[in-house]
PyMOL Python script that loads the backbone (N, CA, C, O; Angstrom):
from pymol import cmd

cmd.read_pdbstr("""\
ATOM      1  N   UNK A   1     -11.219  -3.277  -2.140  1.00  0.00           N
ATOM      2  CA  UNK A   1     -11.238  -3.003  -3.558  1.00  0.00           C
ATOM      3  C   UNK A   1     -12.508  -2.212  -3.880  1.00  0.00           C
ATOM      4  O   UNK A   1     -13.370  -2.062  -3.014  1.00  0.00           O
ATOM      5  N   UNK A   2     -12.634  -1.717  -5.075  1.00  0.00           N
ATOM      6  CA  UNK A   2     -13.735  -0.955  -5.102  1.00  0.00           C
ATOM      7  C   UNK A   2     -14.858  -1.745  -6.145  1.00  0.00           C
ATOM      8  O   UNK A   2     -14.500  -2.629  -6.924  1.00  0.00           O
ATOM      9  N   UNK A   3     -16.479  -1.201  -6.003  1.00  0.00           N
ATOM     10  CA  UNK A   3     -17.576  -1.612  -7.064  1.00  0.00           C
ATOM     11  C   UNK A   3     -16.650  -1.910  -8.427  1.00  0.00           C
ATOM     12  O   UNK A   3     -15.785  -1.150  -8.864  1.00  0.00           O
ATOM     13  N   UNK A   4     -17.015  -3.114  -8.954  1.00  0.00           N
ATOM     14  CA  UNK A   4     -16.772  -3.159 -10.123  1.00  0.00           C
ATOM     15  C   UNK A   4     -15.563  -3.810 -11.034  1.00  0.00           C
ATOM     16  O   UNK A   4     -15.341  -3.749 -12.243  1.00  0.00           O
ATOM     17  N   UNK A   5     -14.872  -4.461  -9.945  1.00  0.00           N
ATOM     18  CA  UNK A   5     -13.827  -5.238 -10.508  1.00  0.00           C
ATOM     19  C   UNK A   5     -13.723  -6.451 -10.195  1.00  0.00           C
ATOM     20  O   UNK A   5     -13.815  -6.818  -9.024  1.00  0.00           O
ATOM     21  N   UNK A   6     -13.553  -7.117 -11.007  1.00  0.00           N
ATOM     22  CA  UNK A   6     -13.761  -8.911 -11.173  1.00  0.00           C
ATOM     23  C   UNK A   6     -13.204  -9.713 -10.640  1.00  0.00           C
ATOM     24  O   UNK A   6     -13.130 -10.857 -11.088  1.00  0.00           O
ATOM     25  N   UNK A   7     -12.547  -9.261  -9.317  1.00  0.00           N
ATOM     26  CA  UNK A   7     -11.947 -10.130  -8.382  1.00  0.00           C
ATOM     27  C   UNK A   7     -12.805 -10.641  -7.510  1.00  0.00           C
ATOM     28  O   UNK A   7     -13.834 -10.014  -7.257  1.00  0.00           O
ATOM     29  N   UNK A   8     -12.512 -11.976  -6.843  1.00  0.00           N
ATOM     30  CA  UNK A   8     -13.460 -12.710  -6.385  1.00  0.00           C
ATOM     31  C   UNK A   8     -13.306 -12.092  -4.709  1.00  0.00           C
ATOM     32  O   UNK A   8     -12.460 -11.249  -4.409  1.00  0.00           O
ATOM     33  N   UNK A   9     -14.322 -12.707  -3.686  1.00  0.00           N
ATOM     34  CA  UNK A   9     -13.877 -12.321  -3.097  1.00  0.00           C
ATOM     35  C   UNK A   9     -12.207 -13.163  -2.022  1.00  0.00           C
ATOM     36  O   UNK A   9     -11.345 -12.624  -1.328  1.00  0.00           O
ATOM     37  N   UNK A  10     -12.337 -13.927  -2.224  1.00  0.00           N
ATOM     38  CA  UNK A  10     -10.829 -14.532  -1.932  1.00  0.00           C
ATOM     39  C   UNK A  10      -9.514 -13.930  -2.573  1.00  0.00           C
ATOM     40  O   UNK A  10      -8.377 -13.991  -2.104  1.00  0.00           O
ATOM     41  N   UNK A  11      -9.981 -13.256  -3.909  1.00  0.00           N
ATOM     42  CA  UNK A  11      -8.662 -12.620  -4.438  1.00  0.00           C
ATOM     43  C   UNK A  11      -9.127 -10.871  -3.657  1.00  0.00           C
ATOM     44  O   UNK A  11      -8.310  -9.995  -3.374  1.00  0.00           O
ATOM     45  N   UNK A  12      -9.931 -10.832  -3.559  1.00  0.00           N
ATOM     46  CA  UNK A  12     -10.135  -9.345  -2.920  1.00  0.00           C
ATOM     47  C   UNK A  12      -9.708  -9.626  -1.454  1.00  0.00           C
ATOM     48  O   UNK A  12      -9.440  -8.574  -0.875  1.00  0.00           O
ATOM     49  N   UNK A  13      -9.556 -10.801  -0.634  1.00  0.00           N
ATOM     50  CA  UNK A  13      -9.468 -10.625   0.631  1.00  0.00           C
ATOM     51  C   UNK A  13      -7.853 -11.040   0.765  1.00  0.00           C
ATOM     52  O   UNK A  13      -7.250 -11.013   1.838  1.00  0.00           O
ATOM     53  N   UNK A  14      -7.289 -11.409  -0.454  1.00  0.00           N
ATOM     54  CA  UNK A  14      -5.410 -11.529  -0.644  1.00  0.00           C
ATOM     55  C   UNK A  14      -5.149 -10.136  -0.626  1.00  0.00           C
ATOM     56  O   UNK A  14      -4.648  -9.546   0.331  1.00  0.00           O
ATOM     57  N   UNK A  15      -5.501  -9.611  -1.710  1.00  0.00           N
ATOM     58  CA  UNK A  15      -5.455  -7.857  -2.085  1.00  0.00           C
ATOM     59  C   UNK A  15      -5.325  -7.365  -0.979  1.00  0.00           C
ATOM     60  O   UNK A  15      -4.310  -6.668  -0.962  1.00  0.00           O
ATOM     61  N   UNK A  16      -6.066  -7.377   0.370  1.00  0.00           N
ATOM     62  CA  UNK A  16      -6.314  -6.578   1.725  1.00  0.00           C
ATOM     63  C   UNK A  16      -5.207  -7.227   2.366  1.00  0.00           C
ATOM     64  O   UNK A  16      -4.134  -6.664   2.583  1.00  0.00           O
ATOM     65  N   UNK A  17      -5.532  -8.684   2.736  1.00  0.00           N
ATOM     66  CA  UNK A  17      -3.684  -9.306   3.192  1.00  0.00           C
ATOM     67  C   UNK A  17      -2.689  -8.652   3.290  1.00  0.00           C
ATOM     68  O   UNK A  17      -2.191  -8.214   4.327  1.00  0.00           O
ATOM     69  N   UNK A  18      -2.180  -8.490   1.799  1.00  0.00           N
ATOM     70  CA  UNK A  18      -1.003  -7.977   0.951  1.00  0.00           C
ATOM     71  C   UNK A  18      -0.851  -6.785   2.232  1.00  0.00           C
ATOM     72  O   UNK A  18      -0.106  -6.744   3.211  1.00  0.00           O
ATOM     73  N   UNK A  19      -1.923  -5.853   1.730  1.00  0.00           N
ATOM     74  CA  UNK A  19      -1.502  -4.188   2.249  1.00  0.00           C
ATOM     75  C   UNK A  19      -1.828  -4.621   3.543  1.00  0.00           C
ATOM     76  O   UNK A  19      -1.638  -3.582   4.175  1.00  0.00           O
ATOM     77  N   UNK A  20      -2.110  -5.274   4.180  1.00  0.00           N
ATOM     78  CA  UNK A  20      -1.926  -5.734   6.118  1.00  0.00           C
ATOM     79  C   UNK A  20      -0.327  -6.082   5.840  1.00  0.00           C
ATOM     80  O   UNK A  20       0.483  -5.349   6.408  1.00  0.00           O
ATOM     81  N   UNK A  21       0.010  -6.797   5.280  1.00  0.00           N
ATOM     82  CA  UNK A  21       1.276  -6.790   5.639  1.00  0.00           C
ATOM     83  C   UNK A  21       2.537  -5.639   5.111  1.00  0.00           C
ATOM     84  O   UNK A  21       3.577  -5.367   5.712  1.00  0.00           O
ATOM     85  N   UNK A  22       2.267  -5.335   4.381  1.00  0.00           N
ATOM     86  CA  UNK A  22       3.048  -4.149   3.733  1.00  0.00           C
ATOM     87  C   UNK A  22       2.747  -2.888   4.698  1.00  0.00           C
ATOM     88  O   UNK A  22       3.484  -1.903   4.710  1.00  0.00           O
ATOM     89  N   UNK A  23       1.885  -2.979   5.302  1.00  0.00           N
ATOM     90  CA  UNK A  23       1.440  -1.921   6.584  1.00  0.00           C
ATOM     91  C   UNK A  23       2.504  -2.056   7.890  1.00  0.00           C
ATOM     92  O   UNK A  23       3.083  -1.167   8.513  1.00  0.00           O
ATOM     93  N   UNK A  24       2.530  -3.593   8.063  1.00  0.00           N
ATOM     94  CA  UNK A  24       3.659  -4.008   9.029  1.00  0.00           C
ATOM     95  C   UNK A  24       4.972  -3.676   8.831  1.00  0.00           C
ATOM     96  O   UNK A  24       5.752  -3.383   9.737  1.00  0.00           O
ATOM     97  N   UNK A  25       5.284  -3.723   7.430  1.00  0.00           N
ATOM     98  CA  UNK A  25       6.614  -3.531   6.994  1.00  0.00           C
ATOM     99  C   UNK A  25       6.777  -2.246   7.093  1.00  0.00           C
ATOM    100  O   UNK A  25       7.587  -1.818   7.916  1.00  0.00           O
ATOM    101  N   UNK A  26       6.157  -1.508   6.403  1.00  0.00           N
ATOM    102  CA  UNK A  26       6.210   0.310   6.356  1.00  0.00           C
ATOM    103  C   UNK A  26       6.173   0.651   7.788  1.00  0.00           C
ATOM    104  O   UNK A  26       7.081   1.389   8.172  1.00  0.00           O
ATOM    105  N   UNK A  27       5.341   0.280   8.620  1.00  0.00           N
ATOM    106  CA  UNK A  27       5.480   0.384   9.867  1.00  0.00           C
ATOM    107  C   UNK A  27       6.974   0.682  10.629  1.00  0.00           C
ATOM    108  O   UNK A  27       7.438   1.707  11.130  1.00  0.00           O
ATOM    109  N   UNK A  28       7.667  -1.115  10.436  1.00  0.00           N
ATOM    110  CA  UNK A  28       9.010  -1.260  10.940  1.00  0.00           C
ATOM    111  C   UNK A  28       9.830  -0.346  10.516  1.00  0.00           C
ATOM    112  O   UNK A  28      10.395   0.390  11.325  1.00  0.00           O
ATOM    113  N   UNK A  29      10.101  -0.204   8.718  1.00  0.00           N
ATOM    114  CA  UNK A  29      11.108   0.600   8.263  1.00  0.00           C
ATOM    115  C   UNK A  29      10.468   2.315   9.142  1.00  0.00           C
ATOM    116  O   UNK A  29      11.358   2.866   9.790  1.00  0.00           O
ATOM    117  N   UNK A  30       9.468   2.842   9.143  1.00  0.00           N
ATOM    118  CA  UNK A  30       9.600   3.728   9.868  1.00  0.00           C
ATOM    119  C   UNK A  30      10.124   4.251  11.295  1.00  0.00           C
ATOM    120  O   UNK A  30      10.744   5.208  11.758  1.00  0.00           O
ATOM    121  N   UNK A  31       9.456   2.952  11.757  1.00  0.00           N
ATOM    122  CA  UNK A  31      10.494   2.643  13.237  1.00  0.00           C
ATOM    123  C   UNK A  31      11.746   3.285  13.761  1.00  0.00           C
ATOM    124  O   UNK A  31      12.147   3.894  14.753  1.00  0.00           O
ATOM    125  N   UNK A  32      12.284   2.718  12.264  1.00  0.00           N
ATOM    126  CA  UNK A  32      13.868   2.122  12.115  1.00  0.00           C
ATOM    127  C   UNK A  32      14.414   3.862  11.983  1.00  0.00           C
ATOM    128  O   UNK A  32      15.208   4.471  12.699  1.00  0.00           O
ATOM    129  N   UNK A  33      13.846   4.199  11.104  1.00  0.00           N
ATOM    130  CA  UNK A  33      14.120   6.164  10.626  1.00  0.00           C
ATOM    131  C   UNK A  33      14.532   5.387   9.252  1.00  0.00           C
ATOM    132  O   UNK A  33      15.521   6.027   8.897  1.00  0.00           O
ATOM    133  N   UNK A  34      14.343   4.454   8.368  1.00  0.00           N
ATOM    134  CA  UNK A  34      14.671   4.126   7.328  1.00  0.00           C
ATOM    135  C   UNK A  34      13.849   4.616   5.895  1.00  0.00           C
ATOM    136  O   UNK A  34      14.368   4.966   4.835  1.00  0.00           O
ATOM    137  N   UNK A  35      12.459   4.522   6.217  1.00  0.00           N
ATOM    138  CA  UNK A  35      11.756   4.978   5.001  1.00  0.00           C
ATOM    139  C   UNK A  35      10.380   5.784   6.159  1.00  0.00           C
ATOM    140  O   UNK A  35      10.502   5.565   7.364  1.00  0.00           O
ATOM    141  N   UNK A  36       9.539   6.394   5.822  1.00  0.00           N
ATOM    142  CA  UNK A  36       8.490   7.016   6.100  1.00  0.00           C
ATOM    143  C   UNK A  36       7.110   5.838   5.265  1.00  0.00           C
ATOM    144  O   UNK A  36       7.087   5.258   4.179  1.00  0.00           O
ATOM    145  N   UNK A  37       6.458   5.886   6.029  1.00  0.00           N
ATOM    146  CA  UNK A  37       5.022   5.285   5.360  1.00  0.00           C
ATOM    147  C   UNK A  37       4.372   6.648   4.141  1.00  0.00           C
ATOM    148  O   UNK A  37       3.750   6.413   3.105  1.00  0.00           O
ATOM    149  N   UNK A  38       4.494   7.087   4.312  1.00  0.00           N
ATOM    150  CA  UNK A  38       3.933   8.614   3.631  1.00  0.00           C
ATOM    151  C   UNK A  38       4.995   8.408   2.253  1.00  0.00           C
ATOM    152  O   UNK A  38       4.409   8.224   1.187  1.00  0.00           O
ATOM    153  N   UNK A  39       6.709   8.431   2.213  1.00  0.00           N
ATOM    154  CA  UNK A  39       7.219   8.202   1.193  1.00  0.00           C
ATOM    155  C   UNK A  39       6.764   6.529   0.581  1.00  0.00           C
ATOM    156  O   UNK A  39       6.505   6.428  -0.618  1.00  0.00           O
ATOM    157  N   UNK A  40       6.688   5.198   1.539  1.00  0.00           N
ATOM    158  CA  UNK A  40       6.089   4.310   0.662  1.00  0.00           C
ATOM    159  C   UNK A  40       5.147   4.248   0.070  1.00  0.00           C
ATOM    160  O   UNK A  40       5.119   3.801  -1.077  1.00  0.00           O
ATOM    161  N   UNK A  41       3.939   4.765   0.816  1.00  0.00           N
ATOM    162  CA  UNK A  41       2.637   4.821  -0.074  1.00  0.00           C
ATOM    163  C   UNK A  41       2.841   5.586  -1.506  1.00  0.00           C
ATOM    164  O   UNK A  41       2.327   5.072  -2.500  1.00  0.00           O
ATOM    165  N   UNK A  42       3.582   6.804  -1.633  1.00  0.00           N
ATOM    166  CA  UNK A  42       3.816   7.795  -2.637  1.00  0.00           C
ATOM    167  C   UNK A  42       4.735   6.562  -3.443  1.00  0.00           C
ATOM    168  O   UNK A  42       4.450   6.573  -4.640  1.00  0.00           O
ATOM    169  N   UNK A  43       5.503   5.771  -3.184  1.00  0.00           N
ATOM    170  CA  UNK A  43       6.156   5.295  -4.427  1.00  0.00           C
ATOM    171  C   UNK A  43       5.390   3.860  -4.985  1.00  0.00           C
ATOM    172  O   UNK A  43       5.664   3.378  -6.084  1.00  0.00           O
ATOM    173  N   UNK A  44       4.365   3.248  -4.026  1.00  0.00           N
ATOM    174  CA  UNK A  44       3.606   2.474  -4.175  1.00  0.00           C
ATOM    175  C   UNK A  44       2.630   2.994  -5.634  1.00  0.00           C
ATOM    176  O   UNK A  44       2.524   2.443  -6.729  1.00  0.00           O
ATOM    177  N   UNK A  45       1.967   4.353  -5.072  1.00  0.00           N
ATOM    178  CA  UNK A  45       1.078   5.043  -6.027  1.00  0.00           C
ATOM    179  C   UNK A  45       1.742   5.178  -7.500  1.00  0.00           C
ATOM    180  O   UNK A  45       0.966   5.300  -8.448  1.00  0.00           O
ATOM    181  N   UNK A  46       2.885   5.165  -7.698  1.00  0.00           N
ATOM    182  CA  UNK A  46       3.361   5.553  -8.959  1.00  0.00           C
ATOM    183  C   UNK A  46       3.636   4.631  -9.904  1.00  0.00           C
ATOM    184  O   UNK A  46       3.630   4.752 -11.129  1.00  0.00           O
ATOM    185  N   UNK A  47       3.958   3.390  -8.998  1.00  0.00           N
ATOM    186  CA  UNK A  47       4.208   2.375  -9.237  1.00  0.00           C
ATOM    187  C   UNK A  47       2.993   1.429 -10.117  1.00  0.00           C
ATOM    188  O   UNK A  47       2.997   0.609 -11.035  1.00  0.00           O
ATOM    189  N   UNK A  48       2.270   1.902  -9.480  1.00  0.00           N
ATOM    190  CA  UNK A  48       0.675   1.604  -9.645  1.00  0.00           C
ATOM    191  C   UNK A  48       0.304   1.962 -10.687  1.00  0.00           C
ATOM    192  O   UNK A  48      -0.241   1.009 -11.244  1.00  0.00           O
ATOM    193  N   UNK A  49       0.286   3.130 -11.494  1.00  0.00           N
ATOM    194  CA  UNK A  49       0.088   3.917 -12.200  1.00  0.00           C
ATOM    195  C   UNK A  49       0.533   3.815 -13.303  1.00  0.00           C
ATOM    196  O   UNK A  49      -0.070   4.117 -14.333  1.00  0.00           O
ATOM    197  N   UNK A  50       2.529   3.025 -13.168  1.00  0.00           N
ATOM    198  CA  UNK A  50       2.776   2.594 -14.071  1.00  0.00           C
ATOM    199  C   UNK A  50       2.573   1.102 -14.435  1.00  0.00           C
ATOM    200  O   UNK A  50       2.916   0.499 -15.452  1.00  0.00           O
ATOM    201  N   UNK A  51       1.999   0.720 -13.458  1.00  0.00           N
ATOM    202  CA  UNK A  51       2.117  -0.604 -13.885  1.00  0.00           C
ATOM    203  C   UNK A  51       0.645  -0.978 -14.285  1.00  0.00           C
ATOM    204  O   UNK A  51       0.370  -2.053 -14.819  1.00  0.00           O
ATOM    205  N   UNK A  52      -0.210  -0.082 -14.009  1.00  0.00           N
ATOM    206  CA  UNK A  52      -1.978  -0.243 -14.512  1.00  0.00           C
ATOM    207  C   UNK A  52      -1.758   0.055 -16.312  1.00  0.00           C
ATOM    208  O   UNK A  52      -2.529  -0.610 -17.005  1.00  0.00           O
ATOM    209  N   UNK A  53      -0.918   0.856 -16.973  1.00  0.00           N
ATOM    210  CA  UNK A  53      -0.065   1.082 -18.034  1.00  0.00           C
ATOM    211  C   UNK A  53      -0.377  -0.540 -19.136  1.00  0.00           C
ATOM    212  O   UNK A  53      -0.719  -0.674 -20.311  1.00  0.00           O
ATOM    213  N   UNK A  54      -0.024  -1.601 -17.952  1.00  0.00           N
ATOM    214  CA  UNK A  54       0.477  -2.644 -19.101  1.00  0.00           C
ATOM    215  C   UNK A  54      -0.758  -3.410 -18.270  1.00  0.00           C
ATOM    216  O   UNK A  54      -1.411  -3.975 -19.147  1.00  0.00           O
ATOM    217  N   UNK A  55      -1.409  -3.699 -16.882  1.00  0.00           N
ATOM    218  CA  UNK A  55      -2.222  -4.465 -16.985  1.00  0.00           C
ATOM    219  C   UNK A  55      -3.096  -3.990 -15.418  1.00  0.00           C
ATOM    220  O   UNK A  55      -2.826  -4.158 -14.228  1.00  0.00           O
ATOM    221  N   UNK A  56      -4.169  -3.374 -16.113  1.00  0.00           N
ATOM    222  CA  UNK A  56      -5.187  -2.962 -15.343  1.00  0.00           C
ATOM    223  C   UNK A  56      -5.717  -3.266 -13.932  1.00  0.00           C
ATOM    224  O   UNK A  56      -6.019  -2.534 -12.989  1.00  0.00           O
ATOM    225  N   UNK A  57      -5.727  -4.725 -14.129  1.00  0.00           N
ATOM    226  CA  UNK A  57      -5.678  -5.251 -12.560  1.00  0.00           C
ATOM    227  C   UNK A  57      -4.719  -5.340 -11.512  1.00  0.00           C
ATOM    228  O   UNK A  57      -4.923  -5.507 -10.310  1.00  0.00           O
ATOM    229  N   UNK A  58      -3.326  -5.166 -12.309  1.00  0.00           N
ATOM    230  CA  UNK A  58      -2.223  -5.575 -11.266  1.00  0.00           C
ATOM    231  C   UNK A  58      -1.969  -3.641 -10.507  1.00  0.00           C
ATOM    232  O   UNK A  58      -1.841  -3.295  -9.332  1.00  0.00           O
ATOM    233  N   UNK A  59      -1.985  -2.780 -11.813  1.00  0.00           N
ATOM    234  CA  UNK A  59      -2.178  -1.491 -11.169  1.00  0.00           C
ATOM    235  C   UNK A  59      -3.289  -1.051 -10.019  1.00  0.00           C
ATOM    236  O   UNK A  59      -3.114  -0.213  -9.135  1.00  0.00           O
ATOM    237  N   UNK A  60      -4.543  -1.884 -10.282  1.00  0.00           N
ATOM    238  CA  UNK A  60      -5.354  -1.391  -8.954  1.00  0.00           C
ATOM    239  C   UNK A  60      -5.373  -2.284  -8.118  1.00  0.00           C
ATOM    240  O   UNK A  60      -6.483  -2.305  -7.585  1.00  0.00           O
ATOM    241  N   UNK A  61      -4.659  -3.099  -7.696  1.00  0.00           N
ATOM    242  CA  UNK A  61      -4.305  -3.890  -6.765  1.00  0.00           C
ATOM    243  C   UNK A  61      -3.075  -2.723  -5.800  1.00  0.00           C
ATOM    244  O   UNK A  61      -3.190  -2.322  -4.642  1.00  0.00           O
ATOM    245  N   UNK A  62      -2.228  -2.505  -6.567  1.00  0.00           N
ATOM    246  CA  UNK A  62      -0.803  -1.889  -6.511  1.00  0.00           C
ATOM    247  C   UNK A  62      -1.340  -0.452  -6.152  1.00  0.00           C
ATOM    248  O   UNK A  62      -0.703   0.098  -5.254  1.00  0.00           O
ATOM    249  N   UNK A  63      -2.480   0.317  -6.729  1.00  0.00           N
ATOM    250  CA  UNK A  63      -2.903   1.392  -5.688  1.00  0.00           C
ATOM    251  C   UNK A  63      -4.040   0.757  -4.883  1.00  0.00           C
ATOM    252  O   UNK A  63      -4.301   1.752  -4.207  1.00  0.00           O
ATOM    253  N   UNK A  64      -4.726   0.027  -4.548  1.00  0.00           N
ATOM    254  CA  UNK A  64      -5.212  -0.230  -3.227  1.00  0.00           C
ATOM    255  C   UNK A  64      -4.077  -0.454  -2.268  1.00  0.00           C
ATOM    256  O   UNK A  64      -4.184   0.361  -1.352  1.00  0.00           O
ATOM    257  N   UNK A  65      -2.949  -1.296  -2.101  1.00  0.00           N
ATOM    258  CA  UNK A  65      -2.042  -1.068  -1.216  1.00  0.00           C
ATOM    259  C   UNK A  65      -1.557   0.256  -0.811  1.00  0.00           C
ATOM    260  O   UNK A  65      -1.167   0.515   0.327  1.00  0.00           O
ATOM    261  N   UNK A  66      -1.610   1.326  -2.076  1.00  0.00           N
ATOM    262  CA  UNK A  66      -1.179   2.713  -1.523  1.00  0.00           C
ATOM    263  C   UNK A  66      -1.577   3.160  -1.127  1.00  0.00           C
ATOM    264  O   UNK A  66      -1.026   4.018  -0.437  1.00  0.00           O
ATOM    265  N   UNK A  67      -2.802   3.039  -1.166  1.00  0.00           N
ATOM    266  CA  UNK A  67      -3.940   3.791  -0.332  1.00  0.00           C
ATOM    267  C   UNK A  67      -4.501   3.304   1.078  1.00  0.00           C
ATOM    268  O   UNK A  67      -5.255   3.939   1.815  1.00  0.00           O
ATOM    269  N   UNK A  68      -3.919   1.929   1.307  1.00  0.00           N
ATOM    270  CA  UNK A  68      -4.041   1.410   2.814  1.00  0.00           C
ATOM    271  C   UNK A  68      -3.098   2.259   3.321  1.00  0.00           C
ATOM    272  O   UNK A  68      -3.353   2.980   4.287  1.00  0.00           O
ATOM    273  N   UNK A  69      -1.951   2.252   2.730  1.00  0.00           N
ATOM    274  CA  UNK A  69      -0.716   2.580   3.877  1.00  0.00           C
ATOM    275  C   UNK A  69      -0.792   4.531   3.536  1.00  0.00           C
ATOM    276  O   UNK A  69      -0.233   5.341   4.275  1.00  0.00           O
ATOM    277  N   UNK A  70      -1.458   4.851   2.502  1.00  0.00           N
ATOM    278  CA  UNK A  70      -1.616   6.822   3.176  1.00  0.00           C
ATOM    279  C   UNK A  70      -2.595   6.766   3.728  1.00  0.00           C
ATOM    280  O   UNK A  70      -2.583   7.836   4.336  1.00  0.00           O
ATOM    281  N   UNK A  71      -3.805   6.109   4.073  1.00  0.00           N
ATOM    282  CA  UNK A  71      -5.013   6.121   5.286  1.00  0.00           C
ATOM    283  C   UNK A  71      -4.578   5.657   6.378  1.00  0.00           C
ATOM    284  O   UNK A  71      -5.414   5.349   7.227  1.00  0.00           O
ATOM    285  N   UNK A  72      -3.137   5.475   6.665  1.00  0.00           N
ATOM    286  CA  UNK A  72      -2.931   5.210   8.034  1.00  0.00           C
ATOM    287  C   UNK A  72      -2.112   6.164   8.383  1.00  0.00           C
ATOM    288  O   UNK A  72      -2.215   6.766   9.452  1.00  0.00           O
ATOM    289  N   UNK A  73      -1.212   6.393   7.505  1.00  0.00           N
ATOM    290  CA  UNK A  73       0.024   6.789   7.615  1.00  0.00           C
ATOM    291  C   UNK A  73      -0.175   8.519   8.846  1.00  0.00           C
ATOM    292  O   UNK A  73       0.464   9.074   9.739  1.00  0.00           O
ATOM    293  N   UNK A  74      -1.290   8.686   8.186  1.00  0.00           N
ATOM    294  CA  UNK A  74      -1.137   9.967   9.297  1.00  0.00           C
ATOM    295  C   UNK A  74      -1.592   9.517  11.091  1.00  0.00           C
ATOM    296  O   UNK A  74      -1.624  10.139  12.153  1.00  0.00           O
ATOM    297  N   UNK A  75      -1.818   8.438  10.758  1.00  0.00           N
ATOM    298  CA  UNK A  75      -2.014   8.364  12.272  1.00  0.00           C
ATOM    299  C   UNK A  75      -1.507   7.549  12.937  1.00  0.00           C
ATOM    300  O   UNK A  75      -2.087   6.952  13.845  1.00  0.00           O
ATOM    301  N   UNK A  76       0.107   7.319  12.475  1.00  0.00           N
ATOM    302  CA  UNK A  76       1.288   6.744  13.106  1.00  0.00           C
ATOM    303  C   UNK A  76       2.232   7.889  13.837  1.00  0.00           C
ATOM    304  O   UNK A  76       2.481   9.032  13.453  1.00  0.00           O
ATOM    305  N   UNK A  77       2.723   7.104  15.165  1.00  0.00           N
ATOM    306  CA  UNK A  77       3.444   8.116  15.761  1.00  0.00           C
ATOM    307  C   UNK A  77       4.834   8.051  14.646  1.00  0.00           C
ATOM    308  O   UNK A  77       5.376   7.074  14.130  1.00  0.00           O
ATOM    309  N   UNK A  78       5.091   9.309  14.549  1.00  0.00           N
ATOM    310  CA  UNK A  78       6.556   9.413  13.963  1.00  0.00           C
ATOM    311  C   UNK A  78       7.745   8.877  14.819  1.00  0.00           C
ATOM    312  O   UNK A  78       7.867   9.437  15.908  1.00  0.00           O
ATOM    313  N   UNK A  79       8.631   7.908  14.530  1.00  0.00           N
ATOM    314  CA  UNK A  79       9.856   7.717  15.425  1.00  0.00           C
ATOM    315  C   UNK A  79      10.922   8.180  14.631  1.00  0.00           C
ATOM    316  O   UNK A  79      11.045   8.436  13.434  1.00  0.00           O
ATOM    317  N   UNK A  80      11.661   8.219  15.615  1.00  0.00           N
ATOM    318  CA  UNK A  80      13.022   9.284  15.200  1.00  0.00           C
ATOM    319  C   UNK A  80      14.308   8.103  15.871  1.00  0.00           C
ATOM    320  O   UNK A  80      14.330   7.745  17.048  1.00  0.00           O
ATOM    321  N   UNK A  81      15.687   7.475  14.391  1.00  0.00           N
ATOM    322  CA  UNK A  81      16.085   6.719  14.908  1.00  0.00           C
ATOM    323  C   UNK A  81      17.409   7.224  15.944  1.00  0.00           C
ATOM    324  O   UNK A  81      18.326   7.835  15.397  1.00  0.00           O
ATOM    325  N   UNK A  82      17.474   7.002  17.189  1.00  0.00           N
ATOM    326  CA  UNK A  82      18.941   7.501  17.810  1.00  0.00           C
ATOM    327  C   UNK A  82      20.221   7.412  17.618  1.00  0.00           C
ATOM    328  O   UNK A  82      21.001   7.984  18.379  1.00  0.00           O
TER     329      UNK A  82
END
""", "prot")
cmd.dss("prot")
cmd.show_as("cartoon", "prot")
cmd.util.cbc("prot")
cmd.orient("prot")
């Protein structure tokens, strides 16, 4: 999370959790040829954006996850499903 927001650190170290596991998932569905990590992070981000709209914290929670999974995303091998 970044300077300046009032999460503790136990709710900041759920926050990181979260996108560890949503990393796993984006992972698999890429695997699979089902979704791209690059398209989840992008619908994560928007999501974020709208949802910081109605309550500030749940939106930057919702882009810190997007931003775990596009700081990886380029340095996953691409699979292609057969």
């Amino acid at each position: 999370m970044t300077e300046g927001t009032s999460l503790s650190e136990t709710e900041q170290a759920l926050v990181r959790a979260t996108g560890g596991a949503l990393l796993v998932i984006a992972t698999l569905l890429q695997r699979e040829g089902l979704l791209s990590v690059e398209e989840l992070a992008g619908k994560l981000g928007i999501y974020g954006a709208i949802s910081a709209e109605t309550s500030k914290e749940e939106g930057l929670m919702i882009g810190c996850w997007a931003g775990m999974l596009s700081d990886i995303a380029g340095d996953l091998p691409k699979f292609h499903k057969h």
